[in-house]
C-alpha positions in Angstrom: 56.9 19.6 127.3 53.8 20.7 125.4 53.8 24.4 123.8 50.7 26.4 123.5 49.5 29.4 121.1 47.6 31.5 123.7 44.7 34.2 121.6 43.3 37.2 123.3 42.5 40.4 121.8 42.5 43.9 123.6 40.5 46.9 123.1 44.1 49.2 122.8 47.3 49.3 121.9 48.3 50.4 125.2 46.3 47.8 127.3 48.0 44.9 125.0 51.4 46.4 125.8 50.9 46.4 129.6 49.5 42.8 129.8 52.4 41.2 127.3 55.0 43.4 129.5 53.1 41.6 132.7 53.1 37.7 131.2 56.9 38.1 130.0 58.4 39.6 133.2 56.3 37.0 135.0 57.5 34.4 132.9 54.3 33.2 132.4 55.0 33.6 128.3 58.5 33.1 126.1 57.1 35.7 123.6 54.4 38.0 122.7 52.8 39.2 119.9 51.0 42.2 118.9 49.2 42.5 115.5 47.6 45.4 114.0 44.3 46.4 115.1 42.0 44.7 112.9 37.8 44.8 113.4 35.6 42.0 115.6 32.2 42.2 114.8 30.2 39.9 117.4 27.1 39.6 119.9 27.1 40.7 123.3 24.3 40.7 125.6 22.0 40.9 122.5 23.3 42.9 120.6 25.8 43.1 117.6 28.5 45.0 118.4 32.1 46.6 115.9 34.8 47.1 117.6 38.4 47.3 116.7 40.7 45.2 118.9 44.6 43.9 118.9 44.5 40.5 118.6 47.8 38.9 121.0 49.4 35.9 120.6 51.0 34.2 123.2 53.8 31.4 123.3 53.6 29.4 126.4 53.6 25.7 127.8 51.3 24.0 129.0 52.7 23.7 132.9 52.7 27.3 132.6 49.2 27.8 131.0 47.0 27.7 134.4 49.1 30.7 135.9 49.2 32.6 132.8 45.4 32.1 132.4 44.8 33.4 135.5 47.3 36.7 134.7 45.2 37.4 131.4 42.1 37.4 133.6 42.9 39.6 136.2 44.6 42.2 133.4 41.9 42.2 130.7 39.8 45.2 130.9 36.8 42.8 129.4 34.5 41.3 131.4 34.6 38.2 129.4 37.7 37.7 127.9 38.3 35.8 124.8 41.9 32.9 126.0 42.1 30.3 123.3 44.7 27.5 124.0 45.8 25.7 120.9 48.6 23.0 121.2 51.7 23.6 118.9 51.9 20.2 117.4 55.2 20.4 115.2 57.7 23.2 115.8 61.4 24.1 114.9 62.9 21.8 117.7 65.4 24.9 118.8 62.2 27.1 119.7 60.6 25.2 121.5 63.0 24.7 123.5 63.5 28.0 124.2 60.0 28.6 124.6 60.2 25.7 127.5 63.0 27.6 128.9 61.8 31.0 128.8 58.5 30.0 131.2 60.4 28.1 133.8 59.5 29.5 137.3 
C-alpha cells in the first residue's frame, strides 16, 4: 500500500486542531502534525499578501487520499486551499504499516 505526506497550512491554531481532530476520528489520517506558526508570503488575486499560517502534515495512504481530500476541503476556512500529496518512497517498514492500519475504513 502506498503512504502519502498530505501539506496544508491553516490560518490558526485552533482551526488546524479541529480539522486534524476531524481526519483522525474519521480515519481518513494515522497521524497529524502541527508545526509552529511560521510566515507565507504569496499572491492572491493580485496582490502580495503576509500571513502567518500552521503548516499540517498529514500521514495517510493513498486508498484513503480521495476521502481525506475531500474532508480538508469541506473544513478549510480558505477558499483555495493549499493539499500537496507526496508519495513516502522508503519508510521504517513497522510505520507504515501502522499508518496502513490506522486508515482502514
Amino acid at each position: 500500500m502506498s503512504t502519502l505526506l498530505v501539506l496544508t497550512n491553516l490560518p490558526d491554531r485552533a482551526a488546524a486542531e479541529r480539522l486534524a481532530e476531524r481526519v483522525i476520528g474519521e480515519k481518513l489520517a494515522a497521524c497529524v502534525n502541527i508545526l509552529a506558526p511560521c510566515r507565507s508570503v504569496y499572491r492572491w488575486k493580485g496582490a502580495v499578501q503576509h500571513d502567518e499560517e500552521h503548516p499540517m502534515l498529514i500521514k495517510t495512504t493513498a486508498e484513503r487520499y480521495p476521502a481525506l481530500e475531500q474532508a480538508l476541503r469541506s473544513g478549510h476556512p480558505y477558499e483555495l486551499p493549499e493539499i500537496i500529496a507526496v508519495p513516502i518512497e522508503r519508510g521504517l517498514p513497522a510505520y507504515l504499516d501502522w499508518v496502513a492500519g490506522e486508515t482502514r475504513s
